[in-house]
VEXMARMI-717943 format. One record per residue (C-alpha): residue number from 1; chain; residue in one letter; y, z, x. Coordinates in nm, 4 decimals, always signed. Example, Ala and Ser with C-alpha at 12.3 -4.5 7.8 and 13.67 -1.06 7.14 Angstrom:
2
<drenti n="1" chain="A" res="A" north="-0.4500" up="+0.7800" east="+1.2300"/>
<drenti n="2" chain="A" res="S" north="-0.1060" up="+0.7140" east="+1.3670"/>
This chain:
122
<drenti n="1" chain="A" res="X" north="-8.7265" up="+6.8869" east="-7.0759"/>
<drenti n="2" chain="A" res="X" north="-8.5719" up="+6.5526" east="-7.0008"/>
<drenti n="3" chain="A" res="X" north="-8.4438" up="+6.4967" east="-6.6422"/>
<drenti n="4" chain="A" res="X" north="-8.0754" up="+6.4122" east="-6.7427"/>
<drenti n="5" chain="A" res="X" north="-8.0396" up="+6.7845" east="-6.8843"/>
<drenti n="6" chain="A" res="X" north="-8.2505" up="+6.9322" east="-6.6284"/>
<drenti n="7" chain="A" res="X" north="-7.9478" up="+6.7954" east="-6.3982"/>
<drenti n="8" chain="A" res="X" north="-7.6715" up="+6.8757" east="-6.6190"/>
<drenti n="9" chain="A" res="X" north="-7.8222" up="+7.2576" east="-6.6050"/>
<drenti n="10" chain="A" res="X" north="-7.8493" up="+7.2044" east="-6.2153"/>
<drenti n="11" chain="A" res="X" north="-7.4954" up="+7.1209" east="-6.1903"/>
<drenti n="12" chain="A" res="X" north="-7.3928" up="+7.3917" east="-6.4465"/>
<drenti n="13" chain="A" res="X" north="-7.5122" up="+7.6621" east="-6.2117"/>
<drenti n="14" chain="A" res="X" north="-7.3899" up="+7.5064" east="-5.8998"/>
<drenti n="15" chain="A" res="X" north="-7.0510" up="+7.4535" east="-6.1007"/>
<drenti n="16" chain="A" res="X" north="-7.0929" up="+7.8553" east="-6.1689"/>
<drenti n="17" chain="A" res="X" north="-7.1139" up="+7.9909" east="-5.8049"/>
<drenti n="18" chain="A" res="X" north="-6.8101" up="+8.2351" east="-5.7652"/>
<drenti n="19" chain="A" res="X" north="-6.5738" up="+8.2470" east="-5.4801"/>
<drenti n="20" chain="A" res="X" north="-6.5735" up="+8.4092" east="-5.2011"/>
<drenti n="21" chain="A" res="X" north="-6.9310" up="+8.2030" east="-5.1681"/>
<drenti n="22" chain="A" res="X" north="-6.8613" up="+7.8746" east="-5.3349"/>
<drenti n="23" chain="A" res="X" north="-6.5903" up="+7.7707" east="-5.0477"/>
<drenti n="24" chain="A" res="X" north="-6.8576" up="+7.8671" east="-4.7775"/>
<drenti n="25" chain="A" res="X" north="-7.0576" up="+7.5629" east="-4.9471"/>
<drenti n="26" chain="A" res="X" north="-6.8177" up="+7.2724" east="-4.8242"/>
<drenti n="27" chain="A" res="X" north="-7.0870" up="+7.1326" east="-4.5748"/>
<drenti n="28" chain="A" res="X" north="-7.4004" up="+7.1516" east="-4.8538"/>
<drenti n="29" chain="A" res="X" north="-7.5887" up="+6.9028" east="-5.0496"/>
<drenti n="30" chain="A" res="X" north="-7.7381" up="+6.9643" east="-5.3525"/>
<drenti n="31" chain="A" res="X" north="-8.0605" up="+6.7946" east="-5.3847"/>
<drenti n="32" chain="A" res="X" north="-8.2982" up="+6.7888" east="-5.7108"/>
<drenti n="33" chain="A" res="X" north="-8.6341" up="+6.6235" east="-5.6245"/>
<drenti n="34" chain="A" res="X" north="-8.9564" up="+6.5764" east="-5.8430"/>
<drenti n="35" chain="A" res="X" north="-9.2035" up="+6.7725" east="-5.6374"/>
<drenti n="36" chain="A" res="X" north="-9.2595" up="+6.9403" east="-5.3176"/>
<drenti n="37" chain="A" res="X" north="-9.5195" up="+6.7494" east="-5.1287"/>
<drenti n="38" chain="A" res="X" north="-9.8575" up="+6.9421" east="-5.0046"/>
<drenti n="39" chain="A" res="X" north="-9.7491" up="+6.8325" east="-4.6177"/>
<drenti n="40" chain="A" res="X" north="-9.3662" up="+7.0721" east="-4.6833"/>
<drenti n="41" chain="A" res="X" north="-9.5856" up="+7.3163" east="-4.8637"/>
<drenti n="42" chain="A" res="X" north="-9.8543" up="+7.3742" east="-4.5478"/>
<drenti n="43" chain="A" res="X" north="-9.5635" up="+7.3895" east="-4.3184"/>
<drenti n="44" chain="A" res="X" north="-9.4416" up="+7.6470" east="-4.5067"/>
<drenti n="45" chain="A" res="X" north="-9.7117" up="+7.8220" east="-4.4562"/>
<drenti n="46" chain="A" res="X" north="-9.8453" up="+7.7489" east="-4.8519"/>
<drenti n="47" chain="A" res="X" north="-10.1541" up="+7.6461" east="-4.9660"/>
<drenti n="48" chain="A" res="X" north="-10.0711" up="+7.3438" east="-5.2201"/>
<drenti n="49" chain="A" res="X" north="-10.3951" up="+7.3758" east="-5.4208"/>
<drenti n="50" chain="A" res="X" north="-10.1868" up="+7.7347" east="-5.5269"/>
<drenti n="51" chain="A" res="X" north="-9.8190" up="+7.7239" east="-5.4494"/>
<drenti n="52" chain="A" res="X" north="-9.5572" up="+7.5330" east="-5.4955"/>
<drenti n="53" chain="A" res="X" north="-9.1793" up="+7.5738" east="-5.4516"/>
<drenti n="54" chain="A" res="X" north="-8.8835" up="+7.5886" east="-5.6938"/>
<drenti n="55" chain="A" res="X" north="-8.6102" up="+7.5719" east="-5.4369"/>
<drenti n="56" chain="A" res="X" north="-8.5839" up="+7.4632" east="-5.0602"/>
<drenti n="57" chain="A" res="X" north="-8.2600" up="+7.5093" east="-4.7975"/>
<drenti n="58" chain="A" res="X" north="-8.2740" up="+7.3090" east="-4.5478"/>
<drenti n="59" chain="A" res="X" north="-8.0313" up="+7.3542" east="-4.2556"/>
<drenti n="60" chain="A" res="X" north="-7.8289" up="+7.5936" east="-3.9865"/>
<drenti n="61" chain="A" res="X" north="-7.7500" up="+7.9265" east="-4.1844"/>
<drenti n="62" chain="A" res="X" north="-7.4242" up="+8.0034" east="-4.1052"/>
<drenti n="63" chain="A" res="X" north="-7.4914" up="+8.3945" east="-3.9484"/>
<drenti n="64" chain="A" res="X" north="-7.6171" up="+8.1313" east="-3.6879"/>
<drenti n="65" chain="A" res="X" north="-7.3680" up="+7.8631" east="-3.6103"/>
<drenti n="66" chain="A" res="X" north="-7.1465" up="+7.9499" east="-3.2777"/>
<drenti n="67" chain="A" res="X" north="-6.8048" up="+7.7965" east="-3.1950"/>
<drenti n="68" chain="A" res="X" north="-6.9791" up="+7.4947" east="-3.0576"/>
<drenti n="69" chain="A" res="X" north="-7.1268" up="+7.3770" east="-3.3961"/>
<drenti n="70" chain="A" res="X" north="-7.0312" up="+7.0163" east="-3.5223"/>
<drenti n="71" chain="A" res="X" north="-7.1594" up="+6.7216" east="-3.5794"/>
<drenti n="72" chain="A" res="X" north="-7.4747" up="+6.8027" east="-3.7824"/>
<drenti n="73" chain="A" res="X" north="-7.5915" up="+6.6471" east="-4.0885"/>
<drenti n="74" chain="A" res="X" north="-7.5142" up="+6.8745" east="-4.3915"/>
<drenti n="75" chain="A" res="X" north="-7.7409" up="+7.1077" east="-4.5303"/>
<drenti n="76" chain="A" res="X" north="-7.9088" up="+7.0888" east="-4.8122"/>
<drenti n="77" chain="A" res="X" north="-8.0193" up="+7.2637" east="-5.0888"/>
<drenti n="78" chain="A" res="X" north="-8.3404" up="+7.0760" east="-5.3254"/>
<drenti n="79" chain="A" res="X" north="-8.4649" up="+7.2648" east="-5.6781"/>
<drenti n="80" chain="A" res="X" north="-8.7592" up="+7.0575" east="-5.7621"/>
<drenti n="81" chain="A" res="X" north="-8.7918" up="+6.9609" east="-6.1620"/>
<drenti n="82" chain="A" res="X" north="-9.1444" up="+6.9482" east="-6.1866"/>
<drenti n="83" chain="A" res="X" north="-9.2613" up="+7.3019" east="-6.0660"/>
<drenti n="84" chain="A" res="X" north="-8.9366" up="+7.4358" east="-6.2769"/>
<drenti n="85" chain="A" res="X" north="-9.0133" up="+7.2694" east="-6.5457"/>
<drenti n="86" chain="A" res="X" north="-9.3864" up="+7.3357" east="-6.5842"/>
<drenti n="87" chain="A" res="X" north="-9.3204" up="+7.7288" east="-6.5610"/>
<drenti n="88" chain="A" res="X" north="-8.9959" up="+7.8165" east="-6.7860"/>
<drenti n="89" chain="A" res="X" north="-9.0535" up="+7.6030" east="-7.1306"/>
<drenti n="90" chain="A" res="X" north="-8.7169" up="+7.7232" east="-7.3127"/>
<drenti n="91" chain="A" res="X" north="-8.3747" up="+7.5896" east="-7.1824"/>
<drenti n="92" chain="A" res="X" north="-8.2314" up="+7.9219" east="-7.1716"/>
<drenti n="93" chain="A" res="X" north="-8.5359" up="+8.0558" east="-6.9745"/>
<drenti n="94" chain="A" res="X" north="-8.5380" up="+7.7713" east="-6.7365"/>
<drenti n="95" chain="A" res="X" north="-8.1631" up="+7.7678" east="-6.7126"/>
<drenti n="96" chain="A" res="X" north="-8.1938" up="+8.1336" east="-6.5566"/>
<drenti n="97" chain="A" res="X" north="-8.4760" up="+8.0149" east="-6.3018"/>
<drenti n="98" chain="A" res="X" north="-8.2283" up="+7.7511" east="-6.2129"/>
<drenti n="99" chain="A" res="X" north="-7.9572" up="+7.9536" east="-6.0775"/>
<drenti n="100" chain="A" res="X" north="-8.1848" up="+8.2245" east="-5.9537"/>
<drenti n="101" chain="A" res="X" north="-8.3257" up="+7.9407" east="-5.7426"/>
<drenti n="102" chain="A" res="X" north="-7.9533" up="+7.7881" east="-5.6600"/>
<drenti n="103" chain="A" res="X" north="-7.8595" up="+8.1668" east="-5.5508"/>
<drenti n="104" chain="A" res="X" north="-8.1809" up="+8.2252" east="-5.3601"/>
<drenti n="105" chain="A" res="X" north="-8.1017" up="+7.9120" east="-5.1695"/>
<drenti n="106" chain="A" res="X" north="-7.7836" up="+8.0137" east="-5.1045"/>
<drenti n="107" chain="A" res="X" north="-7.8522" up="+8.3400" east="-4.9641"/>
<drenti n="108" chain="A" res="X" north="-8.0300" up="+8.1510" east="-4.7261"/>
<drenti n="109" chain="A" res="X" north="-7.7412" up="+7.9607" east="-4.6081"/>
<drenti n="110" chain="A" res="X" north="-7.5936" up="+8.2882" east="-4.5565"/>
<drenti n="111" chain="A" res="X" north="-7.8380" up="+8.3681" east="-4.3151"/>
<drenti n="112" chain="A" res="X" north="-8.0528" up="+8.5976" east="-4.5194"/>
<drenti n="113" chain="A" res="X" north="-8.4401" up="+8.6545" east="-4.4837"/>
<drenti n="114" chain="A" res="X" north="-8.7112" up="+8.5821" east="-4.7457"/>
<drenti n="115" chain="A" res="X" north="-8.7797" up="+8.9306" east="-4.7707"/>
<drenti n="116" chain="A" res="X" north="-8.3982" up="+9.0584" east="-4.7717"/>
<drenti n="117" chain="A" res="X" north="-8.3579" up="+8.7592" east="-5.0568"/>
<drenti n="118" chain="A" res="X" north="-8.6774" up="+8.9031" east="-5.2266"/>
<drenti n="119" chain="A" res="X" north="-8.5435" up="+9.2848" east="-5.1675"/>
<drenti n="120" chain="A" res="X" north="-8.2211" up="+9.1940" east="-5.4164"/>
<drenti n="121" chain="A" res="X" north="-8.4406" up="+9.0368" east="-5.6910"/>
<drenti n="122" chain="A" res="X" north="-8.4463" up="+8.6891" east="-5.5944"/>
């Protein structure tokens, strides 16, 4: 799939997120980035010869923020194209993966764990 509609079915399922959660998102950049790089993957814990990554949030989940918290650079969401696009060959396959990945990432910025994420079906 060509970048430019890889992107256009990134922003679709940003565009998608329904309220009460999409407000909570004012302070969040949406990133889309070709690959992660073997030095994010170790500190993740991954081995890159195996893993890879379809989505990464970056940031200060909000369960965590106290009344003191300002002045931080935004957080950020990344979906890499490569990894995406290597796994899901159909658009409406890898248009799934997509938001599944966007909501994943989310539910990080709520303050979720990997395994509570996982737990739901994400």
């Amino acid at each position: 799939m060509e970048r430019r509609r890889f992107m256009d079915l990134v922003q679709e399922a940003w565009d998608e997120i329904p309220e009460p959660f999409a407000s909570k998102l004012e302070n969040v950049v949406l990133l889309v980035e070709d690959e992660p790089t073997p030095e994010l993957l170790r500190s993740l814990g991954l081995n890159p010869s195996r893993d890879t990554l379809f989505g990464l949030y970056r940031g200060v989940p909000l369960a965590q923020r106290g009344a003191s918290f300002g002045n931080h650079p935004p957080d950020t969401i990344t979906i890499f194209y490569f990894p995406l696009v290597r796994r899901y060959r159909t658009e409406n396959k890898l248009r799934q993966e997509i938001a599944r990945t966007i909501v994943h990432e989310i539910a990080h910025h709520f303050g979720m764990s990997e395994s509570e994420i996982r737990r739901l079906g994400y």
